[in-house]
LOKE-565557 format. One record per atom (N, C-alpha, C): residue number from 1; x, y, z. Coordinates in steps of 0.02 Angstrom, whole numbers, padded with zeros to 5 digits. Atoms other than C-alpha are relative to their C-alpha. Layout:
N
k	x	y	z
NUM	X	Y	Z
...
***
This chain:
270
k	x	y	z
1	00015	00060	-00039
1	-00336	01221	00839
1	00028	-00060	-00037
2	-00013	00070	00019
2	-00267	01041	00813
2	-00009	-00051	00020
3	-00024	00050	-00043
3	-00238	00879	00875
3	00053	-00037	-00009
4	-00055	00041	00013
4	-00066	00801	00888
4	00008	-00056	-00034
5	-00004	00060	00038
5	-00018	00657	00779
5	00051	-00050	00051
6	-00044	00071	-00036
6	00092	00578	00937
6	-00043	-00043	00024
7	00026	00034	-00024
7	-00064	00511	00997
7	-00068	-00014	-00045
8	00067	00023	00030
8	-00196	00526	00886
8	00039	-00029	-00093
9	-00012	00020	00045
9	-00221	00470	00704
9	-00015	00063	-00064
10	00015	-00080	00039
10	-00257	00651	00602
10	-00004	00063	00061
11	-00034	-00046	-00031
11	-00218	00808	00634
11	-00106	00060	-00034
12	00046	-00038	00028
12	-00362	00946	00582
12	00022	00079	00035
13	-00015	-00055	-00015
13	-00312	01144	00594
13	-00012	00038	-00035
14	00029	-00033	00002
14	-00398	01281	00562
14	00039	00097	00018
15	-00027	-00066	-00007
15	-00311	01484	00534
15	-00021	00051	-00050
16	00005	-00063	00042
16	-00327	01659	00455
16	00045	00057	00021
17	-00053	-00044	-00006
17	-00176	01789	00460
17	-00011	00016	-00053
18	-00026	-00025	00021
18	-00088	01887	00356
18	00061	-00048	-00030
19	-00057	00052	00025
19	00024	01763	00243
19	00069	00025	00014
20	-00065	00012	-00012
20	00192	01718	00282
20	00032	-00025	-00057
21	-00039	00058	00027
21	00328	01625	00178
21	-00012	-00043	00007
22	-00002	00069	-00028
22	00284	01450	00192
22	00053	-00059	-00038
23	-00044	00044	00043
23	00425	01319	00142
23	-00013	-00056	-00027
24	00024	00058	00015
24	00401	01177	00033
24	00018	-00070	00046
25	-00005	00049	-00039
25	00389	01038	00133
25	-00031	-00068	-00027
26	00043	00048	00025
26	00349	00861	00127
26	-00020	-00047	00062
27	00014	00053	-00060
27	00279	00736	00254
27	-00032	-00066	-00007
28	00061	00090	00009
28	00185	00545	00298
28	-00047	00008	-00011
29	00061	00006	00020
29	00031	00603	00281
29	-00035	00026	-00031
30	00047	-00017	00069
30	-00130	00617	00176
30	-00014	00078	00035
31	00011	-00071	-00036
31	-00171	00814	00185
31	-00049	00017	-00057
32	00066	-00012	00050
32	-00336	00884	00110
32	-00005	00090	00028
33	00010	-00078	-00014
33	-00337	01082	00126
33	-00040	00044	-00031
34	00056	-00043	00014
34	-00491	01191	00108
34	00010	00066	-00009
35	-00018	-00092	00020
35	-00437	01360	00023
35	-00051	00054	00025
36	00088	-00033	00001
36	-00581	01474	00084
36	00023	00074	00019
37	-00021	-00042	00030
37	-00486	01634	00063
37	00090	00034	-00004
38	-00066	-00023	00008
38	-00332	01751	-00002
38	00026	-00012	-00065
39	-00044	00000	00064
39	-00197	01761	-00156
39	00013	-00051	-00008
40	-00064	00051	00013
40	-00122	01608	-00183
40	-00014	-00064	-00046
41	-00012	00053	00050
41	-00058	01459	-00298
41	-00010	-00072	00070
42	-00039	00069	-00021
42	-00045	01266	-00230
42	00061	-00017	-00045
43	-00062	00033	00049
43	00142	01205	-00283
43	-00021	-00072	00013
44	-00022	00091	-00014
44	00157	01011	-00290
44	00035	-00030	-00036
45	-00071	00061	00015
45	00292	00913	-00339
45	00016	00042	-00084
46	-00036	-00036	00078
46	00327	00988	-00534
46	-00091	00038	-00015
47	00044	-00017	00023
47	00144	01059	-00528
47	-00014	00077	00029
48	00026	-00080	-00068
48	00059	01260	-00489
48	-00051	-00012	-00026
49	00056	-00002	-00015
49	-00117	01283	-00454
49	-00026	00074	00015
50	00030	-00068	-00041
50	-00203	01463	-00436
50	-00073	-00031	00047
51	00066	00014	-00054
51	-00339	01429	-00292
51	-00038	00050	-00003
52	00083	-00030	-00018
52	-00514	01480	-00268
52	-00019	-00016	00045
53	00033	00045	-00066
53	-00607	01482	-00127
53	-00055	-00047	00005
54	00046	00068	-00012
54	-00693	01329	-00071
54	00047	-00048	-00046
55	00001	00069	00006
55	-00579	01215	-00167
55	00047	-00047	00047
56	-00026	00058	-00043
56	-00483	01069	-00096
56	00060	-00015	-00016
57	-00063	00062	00008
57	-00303	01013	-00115
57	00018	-00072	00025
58	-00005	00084	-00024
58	-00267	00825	-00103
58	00093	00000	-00023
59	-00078	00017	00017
59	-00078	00782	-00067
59	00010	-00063	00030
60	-00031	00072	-00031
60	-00013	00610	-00044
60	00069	00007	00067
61	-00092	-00004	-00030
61	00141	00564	00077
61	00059	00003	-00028
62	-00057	00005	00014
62	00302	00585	00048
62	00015	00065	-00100
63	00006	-00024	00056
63	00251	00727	-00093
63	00025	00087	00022
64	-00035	-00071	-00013
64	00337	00904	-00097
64	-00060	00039	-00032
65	00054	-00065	00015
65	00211	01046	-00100
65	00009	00055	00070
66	00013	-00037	-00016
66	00172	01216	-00028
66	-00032	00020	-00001
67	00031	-00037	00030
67	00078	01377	-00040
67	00019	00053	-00008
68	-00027	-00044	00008
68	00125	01519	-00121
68	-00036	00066	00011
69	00039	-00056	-00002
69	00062	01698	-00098
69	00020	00058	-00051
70	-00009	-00044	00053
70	00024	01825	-00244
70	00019	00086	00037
71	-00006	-00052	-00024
71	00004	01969	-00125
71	-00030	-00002	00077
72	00017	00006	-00066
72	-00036	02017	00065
72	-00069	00001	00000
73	00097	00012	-00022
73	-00223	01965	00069
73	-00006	-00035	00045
74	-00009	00018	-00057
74	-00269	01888	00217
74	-00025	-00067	-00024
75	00015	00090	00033
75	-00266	01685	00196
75	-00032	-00018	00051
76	00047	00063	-00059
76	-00399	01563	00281
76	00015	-00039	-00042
77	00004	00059	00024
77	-00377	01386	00276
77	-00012	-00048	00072
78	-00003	00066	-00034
78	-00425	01219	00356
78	00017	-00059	-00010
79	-00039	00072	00043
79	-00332	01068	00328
79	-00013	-00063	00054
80	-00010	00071	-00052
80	-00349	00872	00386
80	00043	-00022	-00017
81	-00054	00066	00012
81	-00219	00771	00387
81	-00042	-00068	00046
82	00017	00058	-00027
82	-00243	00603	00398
82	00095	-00061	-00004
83	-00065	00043	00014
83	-00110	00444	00442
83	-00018	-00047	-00057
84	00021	00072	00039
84	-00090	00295	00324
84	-00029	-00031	00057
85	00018	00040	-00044
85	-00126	00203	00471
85	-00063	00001	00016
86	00075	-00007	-00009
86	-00299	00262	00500
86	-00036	-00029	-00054
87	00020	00025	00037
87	-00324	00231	00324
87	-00012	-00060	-00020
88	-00013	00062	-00008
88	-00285	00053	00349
88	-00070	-00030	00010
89	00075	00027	-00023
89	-00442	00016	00423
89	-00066	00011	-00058
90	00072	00009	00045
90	-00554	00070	00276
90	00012	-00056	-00050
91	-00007	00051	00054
91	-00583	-00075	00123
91	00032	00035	-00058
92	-00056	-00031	00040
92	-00456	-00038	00002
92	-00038	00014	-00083
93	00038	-00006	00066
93	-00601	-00036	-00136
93	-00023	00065	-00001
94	00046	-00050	-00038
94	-00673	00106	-00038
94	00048	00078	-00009
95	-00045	-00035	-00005
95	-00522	00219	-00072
95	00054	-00028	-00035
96	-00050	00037	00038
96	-00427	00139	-00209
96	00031	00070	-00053
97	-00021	-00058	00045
97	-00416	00306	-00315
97	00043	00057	00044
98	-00043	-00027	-00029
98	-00345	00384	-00179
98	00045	-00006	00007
99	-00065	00023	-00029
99	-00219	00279	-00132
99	00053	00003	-00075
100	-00040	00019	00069
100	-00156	00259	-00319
100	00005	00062	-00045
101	-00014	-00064	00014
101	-00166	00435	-00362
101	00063	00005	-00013
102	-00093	-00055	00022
102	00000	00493	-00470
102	-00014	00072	00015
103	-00015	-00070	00023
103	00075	00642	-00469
103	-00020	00047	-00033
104	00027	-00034	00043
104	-00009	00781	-00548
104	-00066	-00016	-00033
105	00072	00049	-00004
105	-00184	00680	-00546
105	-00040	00036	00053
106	00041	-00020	-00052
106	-00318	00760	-00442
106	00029	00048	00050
107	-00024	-00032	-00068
107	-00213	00876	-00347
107	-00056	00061	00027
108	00051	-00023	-00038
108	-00351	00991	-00327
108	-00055	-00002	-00050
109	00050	-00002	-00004
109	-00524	00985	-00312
109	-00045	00054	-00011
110	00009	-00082	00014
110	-00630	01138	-00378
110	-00061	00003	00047
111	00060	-00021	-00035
111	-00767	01219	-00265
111	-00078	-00028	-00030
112	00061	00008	00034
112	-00898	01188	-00374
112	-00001	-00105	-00004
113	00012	00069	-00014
113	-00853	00988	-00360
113	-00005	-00025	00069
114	00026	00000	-00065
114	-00840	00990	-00179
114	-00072	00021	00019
115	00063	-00040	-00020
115	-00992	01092	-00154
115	-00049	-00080	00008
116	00033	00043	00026
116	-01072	00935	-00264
116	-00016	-00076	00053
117	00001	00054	-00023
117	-01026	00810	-00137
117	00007	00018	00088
118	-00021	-00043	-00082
118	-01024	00917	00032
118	00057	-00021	00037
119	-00068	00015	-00043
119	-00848	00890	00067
119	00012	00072	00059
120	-00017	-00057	-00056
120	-00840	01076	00154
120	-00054	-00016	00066
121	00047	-00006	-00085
121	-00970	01015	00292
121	00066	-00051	00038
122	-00050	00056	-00058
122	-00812	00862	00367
122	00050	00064	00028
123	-00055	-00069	-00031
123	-00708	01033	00387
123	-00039	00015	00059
124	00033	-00062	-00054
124	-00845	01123	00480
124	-00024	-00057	00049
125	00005	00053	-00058
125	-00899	00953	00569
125	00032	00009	00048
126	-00073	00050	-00017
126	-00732	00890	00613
126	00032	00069	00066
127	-00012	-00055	-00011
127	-00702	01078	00664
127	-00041	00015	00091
128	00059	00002	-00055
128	-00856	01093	00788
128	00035	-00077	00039
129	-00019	00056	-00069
129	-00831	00918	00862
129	00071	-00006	00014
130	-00062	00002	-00047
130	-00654	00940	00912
130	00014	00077	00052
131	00016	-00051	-00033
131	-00696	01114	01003
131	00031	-00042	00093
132	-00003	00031	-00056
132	-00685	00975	01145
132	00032	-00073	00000
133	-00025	00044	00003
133	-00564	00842	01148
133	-00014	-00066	00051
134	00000	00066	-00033
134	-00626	00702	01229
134	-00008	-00054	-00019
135	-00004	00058	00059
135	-00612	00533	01188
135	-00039	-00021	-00028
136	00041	00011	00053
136	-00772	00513	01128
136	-00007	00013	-00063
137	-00006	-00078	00051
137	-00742	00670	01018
137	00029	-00016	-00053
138	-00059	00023	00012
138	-00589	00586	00957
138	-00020	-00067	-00053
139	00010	00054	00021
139	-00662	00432	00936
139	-00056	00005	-00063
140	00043	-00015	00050
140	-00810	00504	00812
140	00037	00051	-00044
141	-00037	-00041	00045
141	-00694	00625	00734
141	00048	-00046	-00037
142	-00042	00060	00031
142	-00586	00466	00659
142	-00054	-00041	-00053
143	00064	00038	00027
143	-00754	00373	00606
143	-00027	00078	-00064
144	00022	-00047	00031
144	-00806	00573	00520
144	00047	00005	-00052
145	-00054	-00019	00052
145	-00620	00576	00427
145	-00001	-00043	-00032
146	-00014	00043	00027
146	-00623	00403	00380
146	-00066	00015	-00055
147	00028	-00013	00064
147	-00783	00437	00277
147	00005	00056	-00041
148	-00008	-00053	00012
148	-00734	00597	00240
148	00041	-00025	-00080
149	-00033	00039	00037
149	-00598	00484	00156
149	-00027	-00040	-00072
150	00035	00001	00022
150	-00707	00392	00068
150	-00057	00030	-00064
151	00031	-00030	00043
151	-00810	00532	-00013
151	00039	00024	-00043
152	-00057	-00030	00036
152	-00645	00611	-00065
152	00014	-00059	-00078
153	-00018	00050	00042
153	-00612	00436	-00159
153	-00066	00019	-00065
154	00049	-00003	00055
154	-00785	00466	-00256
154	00002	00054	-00039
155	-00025	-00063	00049
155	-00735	00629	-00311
155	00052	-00035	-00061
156	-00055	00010	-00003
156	-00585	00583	-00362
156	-00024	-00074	-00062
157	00024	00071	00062
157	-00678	00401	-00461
157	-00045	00035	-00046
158	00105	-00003	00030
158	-00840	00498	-00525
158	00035	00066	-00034
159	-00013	-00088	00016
159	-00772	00688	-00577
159	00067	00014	-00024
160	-00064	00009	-00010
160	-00629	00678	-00672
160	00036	00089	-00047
161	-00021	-00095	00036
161	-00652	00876	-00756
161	00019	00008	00082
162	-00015	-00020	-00032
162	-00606	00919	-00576
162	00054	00027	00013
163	-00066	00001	00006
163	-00439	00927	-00612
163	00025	00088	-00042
164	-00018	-00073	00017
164	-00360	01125	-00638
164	00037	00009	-00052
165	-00048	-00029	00039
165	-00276	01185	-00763
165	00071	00013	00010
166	-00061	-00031	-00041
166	-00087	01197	-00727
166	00025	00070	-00038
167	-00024	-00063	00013
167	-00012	01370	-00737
167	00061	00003	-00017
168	-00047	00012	-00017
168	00170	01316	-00724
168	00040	00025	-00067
169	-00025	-00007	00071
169	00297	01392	-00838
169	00048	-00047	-00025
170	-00044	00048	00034
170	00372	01276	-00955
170	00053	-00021	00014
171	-00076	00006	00012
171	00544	01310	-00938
171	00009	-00041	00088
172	-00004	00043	-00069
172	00500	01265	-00742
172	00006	-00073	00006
173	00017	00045	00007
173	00441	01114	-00777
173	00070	-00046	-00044
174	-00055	00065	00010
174	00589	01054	-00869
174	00056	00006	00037
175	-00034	00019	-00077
175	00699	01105	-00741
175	00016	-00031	00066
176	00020	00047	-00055
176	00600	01014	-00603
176	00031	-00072	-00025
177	-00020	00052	00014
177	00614	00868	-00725
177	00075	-00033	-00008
178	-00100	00005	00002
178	00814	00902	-00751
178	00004	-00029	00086
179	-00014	00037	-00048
179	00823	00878	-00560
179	-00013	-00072	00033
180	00023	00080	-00004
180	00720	00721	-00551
180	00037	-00024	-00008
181	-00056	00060	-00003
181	00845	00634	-00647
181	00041	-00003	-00009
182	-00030	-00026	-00035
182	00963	00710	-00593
182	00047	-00010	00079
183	-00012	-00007	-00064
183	00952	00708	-00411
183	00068	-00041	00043
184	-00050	00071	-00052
184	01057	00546	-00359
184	00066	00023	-00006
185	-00068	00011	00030
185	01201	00606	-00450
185	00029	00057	00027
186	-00038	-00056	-00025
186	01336	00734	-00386
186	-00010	00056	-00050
187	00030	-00054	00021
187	01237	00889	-00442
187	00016	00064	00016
188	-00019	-00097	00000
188	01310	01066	-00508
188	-00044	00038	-00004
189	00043	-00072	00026
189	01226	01214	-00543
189	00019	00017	-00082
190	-00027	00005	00072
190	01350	01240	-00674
190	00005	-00040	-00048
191	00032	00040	00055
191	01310	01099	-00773
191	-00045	00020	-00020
192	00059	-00003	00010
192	01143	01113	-00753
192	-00017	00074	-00046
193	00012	-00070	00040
193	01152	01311	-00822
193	00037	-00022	-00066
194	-00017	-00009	00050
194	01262	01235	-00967
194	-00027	-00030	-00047
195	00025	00032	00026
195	01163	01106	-01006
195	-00077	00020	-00043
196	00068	-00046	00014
196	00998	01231	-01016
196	00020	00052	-00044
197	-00030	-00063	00040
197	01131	01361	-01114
197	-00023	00064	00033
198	00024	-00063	-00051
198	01081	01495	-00979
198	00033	00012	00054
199	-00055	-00020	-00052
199	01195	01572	-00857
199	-00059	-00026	00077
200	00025	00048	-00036
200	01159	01470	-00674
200	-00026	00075	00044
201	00011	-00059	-00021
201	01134	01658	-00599
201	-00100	-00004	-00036
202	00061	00006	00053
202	00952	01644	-00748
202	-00031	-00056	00029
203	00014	00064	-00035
203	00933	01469	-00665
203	-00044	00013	00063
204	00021	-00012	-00052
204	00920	01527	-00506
204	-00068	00031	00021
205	00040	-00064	00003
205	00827	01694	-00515
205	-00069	-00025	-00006
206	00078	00005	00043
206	00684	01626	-00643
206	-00037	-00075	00057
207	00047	00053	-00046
207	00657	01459	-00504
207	-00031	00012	00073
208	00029	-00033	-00088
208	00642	01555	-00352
208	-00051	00055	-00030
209	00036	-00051	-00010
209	00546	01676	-00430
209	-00076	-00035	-00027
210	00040	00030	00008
210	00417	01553	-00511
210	-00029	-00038	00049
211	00026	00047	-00048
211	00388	01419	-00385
211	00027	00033	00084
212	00005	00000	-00095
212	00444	01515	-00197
212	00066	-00024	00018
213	-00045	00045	-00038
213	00578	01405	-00161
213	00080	00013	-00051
214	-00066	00020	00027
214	00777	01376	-00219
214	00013	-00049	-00031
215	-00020	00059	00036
215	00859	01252	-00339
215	00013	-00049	00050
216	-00029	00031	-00041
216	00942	01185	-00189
216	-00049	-00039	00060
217	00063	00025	-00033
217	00772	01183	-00081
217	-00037	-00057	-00046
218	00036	00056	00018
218	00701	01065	-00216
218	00026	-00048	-00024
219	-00019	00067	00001
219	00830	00962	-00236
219	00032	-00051	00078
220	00019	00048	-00075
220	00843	00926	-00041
220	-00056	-00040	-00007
221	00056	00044	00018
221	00678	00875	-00063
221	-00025	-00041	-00032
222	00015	00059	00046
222	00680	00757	-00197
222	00035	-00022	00007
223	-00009	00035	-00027
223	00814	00686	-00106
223	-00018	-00056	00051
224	00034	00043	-00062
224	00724	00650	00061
224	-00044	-00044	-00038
225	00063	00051	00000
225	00586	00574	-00045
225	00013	-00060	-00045
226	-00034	00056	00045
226	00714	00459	-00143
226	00000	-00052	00035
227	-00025	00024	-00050
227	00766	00414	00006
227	-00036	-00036	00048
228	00042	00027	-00032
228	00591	00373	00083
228	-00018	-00065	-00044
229	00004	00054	00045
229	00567	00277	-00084
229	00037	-00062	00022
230	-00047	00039	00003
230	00714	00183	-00053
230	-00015	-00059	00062
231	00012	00035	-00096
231	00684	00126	00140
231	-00081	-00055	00003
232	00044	00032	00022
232	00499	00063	00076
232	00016	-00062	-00021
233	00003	00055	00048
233	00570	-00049	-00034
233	00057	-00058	00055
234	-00053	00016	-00045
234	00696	-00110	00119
234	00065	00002	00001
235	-00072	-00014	-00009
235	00851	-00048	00068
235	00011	00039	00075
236	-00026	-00003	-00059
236	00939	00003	00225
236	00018	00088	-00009
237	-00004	-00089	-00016
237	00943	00224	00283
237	00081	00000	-00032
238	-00090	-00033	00010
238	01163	00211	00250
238	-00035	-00009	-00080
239	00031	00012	00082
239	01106	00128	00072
239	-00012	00058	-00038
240	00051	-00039	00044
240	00975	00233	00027
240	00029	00095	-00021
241	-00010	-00071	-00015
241	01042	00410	00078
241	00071	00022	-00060
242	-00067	-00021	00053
242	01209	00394	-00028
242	-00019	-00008	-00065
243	00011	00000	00056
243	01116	00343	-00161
243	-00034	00022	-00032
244	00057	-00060	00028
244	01005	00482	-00173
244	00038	00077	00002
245	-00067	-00069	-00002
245	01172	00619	-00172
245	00004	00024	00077
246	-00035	-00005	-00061
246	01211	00629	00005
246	00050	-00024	00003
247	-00079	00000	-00013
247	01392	00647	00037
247	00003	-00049	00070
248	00025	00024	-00082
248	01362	00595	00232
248	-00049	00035	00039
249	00059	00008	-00008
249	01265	00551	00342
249	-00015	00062	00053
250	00009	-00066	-00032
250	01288	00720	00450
250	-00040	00040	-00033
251	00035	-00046	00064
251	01241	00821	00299
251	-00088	-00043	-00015
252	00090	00026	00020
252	01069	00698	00269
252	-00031	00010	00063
253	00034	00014	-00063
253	01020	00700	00446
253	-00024	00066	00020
254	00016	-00096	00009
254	01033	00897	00446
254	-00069	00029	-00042
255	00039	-00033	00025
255	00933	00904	00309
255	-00075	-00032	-00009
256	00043	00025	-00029
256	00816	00801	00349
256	-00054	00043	00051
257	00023	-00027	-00045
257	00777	00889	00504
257	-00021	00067	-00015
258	00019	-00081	-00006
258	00780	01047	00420
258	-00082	-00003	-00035
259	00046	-00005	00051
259	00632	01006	00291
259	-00036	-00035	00011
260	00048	00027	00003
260	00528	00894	00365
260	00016	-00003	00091
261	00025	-00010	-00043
261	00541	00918	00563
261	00042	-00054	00040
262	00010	00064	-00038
262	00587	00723	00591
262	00066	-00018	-00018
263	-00091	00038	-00020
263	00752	00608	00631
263	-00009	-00047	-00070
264	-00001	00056	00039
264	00792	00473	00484
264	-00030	-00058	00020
265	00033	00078	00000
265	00750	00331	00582
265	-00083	00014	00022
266	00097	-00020	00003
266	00564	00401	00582
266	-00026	-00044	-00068
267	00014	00027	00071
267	00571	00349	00401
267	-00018	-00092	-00005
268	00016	00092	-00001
268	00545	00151	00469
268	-00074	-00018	00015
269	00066	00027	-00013
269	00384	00174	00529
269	-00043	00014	-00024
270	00045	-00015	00049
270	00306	00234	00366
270	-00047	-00034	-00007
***
């Protein structure tokens, strides 16, 4: 179940299968995801996470994450997304730890700190009252996320052991960081393997097999989000896109669409 983000202001969805591949992706909005069962890691941006059930991932916009799967166990999850725009409306005191959250800061939440502050009842709320979309439904399910919002912030001010352990192997981690700064610039492989003294074949292998994804998949992605950087600050989409290693603007618009769903000039109404 969901509700569209063309008309409303959060999304909330609710599944259990048999895991798939899921690709790292990144998007506009705040996303809070309730692990509540199955194998798997949270990736985020240069970070891994093994999950438990009941805890919480917190991802900002414009932040590259996934989920990975250890083995075929059957995954449940419920996730809200919320817009900035909704968030707009709460007092910026009220949600100041949220909004200013770095990288690798709070990305998840452990069961045992949720529990503390009944964040798993806005799931099962939010869950129940959208069974029926009407605009009342709608209209109290916005008022339920926005405090939901809120409580998340007090976690997040008040609980600061909440924070996981990262798993991530080293050598990942300076790889991720090689592409960081990196990214803008007309980027080999074969540098990058000569510069690490490791054949780019060792490169490859050991990043797809740690984090899920390709060298190439995470440096699309830390393009697009150079590139969202860039447009924030009002540099102009031709600007921004060449100066985050896009050749042209065929090739950014492609990949754009491939990794996040949406056109470039979406990126204006962040």
């Amino acid at each position: 179940m969901g509700v569209s983000f063309n008309s409303k202001n959060f999304m909330l969805s609710s599944s259990e299968a048999v895991p798939t591949k899921l690709n790292t992706h990144i998007h506009k909005y705040y996303e809070f995801l309730m692990f509540e069962k199955g194998d798997a890691s949270y990736i985020i941006g240069s970070s891994i996470y093994k999950l438990n059930p009941g805890d919480i991932t917190v991802t900002k916009p414009n932040v590259m994450h996934t989920i990975s799967f250890s083995s075929d166990a059957l995954y449940k999850r419920t996730f809200i997304q919320l817009s900035p725009r909704l968030l707009t409306r709460i007092p910026r005191s009220l949600i100041d730890h949220l909004l200013d959250k770095r990288d690798g800061e709070y990305d998840v939440i452990t069961n045992e700190a949720a529990r503390k502050r009944h964040l798993h009842n806005y799931f099962r709320r939010g869950t129940s009252l959208l069974e029926d979309l009407c605009d009342q439904n709608i209209f109290f399910a916005e008022l339920l996320f926005q405090k939901f919002a809120v409580c998340i912030n007090e976690v997040l001010k008040t609980l600061p052991g909440t924070v996981y352990t990262k798993v991530e192997n080293p050598a990942i981690r300076s790889m991720k960081e090689y592409l960081d700064q990196n990214y803008r610039k007309d980027f080999s492989l074969e540098k990058m393997a000569a510069d690490f003294y490791v054949s780019k074949y060792h490169i490859c292998h050991l990043f797809k097999e740690e984090t899920g994804i390709t060298v190439n998949d995470y440096l699309a992605l830390r393009r697009i989000s150079g590139v969202r950087e860039l447009v924030r600050e009002n540099v102009s989409i031709t600007e921004a896109f060449k100066q985050c290693g896009f050749n042209d603007y065929s090739n950014f618009y492609r990949t754009v669409k491939k990794y996040t769903g949406e056109k470039p000039s979406d990126f204006y109404g962040e």
